[in-house]
Structures are given as C-alpha cells and as structure tokens.
C-alpha positions, 0 to 999 in steps of 0.5 A, spaced: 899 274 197 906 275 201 907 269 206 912 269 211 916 262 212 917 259 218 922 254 221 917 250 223 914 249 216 921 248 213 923 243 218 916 239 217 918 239 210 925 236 210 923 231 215 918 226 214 918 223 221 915 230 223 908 230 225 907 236 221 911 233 215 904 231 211 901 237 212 905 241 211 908 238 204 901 239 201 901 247 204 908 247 201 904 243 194 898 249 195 902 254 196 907 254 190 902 253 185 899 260 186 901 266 185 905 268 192 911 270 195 914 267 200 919 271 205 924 269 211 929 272 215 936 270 214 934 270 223 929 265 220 934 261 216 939 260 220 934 258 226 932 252 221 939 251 218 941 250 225 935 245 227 937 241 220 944 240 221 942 238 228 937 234 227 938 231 220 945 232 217 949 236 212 946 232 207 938 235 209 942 242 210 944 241 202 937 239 200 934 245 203 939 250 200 938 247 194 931 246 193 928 250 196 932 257 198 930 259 191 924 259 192 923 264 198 925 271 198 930 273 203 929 279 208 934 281 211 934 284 219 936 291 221 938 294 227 931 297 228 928 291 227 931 287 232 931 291 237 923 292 236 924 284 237 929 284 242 923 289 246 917 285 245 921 279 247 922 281 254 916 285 254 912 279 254 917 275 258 914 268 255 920 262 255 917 259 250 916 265 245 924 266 241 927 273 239 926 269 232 918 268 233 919 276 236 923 279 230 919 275 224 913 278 227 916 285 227 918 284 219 911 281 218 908 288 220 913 292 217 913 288 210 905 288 210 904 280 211 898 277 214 900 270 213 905 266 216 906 258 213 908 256 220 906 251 225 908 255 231 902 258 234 905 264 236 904 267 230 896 266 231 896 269 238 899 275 234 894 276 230 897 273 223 893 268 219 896 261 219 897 256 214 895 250 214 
C-alpha cells in the first residue's frame, strides 16, 4: 500500500515533546514492518525541514535527513500540480489549510494514495484515510 507522509507525522517523530510523538513512533514502527511505500513531496519536505530547523536545530535536520529520507520515496511537484493546489487553496479560502496540504492532496489523488501518516485533519475532511 502507498502511504502519504505528512510533516506533521515527520515532526512528531523528530520531537519527543510533541503530543503526537508516541503515536506516531508506534505508527512509524507499524508502518515500516509491513510492505508499504511511503511517499512525500519535496513541498512537503521542505515544510518539515524548515519547521525541524526552527524548532529543533541543525542537529534534528541531520538526523532526519539521514534516518529517515531513505525510507521514504520523494515525489517531485509539477507545474500542473501546483496549480490544481494553488486553485483549491483559494477555492476553499481556509487560512488554516496551506497550499502544502492543498498540493499533497492533489498528488494523493493523482498518485492513487488513499492513506496519509498524518496528524493534520485536513486529510481526513478531504476524504483520505488517516494513520494513526
């Protein structure tokens, strides 16, 4: 099964002071002992990069990078995906929901993903099945 990746899965993991961080290292645990692909954006990637380096330092930008990017299978965003993004995010004119939610969104549908690792609530309102 293909699994989107979410940032606010990846930054539960990174952060133990995070709410999330004990479910989410037990869904991490699940996840990676089945036989499942997981996906991100590089939108997604940069979001969660960003937030790391914020937040926690350099030092859990590194541990990030170096543990777990290779588990995870990069998708890259076109033009026309960000544009579809783009349109939905003014369509629904939500100040909570970001073009990263709106493009991740778009490349689940387009990619055939029913399931997103995430604790954002977005994905669920958008019809994806949520892990935890």
């Amino acid at each position: 099964m293909k699994i989107m990746v979410d940032t606010s899965a990846l930054y539960a993991l990174m952060d133990r002071d995070d709410q999330n961080h004990e479910s989410a290292k037990q869904a991490w645990s699940e996840i990676i002992q089945g036989e499942h692909t997981l996906i991100s954006s590089n939108y997604i990637l940069v979001e969660t990069f960003a937030l790391l380096q914020s937040r926690l330092g350099l030092k859990a930008v590194r541990g990030f990078h170096d543990d777990l990017m290779p588990m995870i299978h990069v998708e890259f965003v076109s033009s026309t995906l960000h544009r579809l993004g783009m349109a939905a995010l003014l369509a629904v004119s939500k100040r909570r929901l970001s073009l990263v939610d709106c493009v991740s969104f778009e490349v689940m549908r387009a990619s055939g993903i029913k399931t997103a690792f995430a604790f954002d609530p977005h994905f669920a309102e958008q019809g994806f099945d949520l892990i935890p």
